[in-house]
MIGUMI-277272 format. One line per 10 residues: number of its first residue (from 0); their letters; for each residue x, y negated, z of C-alpha. Coordinates in steps of 0.25 Angstrom, whole numbers, plus 5000, padded with zeros to 4 digits. Last residue first. Example, Ala and Ser with C-alpha at 12.3 -4.5 7.8 and 13.67 -1.06 7.14 Angstrom:
# residues 2
1) sa) 5055 5004 5029; 5049 5018 5031 $
END
This chain:
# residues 71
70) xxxxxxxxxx) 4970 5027 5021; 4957 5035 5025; 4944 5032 5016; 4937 5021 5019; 4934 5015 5005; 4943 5016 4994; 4939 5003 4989; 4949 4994 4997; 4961 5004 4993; 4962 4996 4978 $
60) xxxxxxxxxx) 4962 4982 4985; 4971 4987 4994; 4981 4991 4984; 4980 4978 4976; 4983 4970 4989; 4996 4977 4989; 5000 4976 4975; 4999 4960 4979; 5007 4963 4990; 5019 4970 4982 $
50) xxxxxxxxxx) 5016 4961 4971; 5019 4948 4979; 5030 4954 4986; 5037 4957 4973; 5034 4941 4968; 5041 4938 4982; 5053 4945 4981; 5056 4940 4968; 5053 4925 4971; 5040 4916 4971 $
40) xxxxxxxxxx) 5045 4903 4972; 5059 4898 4970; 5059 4885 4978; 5058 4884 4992; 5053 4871 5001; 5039 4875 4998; 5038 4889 5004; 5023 4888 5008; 5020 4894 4992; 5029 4905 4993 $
30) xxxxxxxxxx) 5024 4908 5007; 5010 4907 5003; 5012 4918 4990; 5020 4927 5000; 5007 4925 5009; 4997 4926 4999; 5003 4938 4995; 5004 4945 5007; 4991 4942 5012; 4985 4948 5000 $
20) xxxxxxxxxx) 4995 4961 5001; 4990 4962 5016; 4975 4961 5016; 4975 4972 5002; 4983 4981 5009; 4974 4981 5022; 4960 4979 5015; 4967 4992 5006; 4971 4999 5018; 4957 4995 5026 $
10) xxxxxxxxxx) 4950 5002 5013; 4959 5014 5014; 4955 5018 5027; 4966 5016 5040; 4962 5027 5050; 4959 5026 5064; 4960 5038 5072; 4967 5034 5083; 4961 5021 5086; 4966 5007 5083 $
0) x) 4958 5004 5072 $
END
């Protein structure tokens, strides 16, 4: 992976994409659960953080099948 000529293919983008948007979510979702002492829950911001990392995780998944090809 560290070499000269390595190149990213379009599967390990879209495992990539798709690891990061579902951590994200869970992890907005956890921190709005954790935060007990506030009120409010889910605000503006967070609601268009969710969609930007659920979108994300959809992009993966739709460059997982593409096979090996170069990203």
């Amino acid at each position: 992976m560290m070499s000269d000529d390595f190149t990213l293919t379009k599967r390990q983008l879209g495992i990539l994409l798709f690891a990061i948007g579902t951590i994200g979510f869970l992890a907005i979702i956890s921190i709005d659960l954790l935060d007990v002492g506030r009120e409010g829950g889910i605000g503006p911001a967070q609601r268009i953080a969710l969609a930007l990392m659920a979108c994300l995780a959809v992009l993966g998944l739709t460059l997982i099948p593409l096979k090996d090809d170069p990203a």
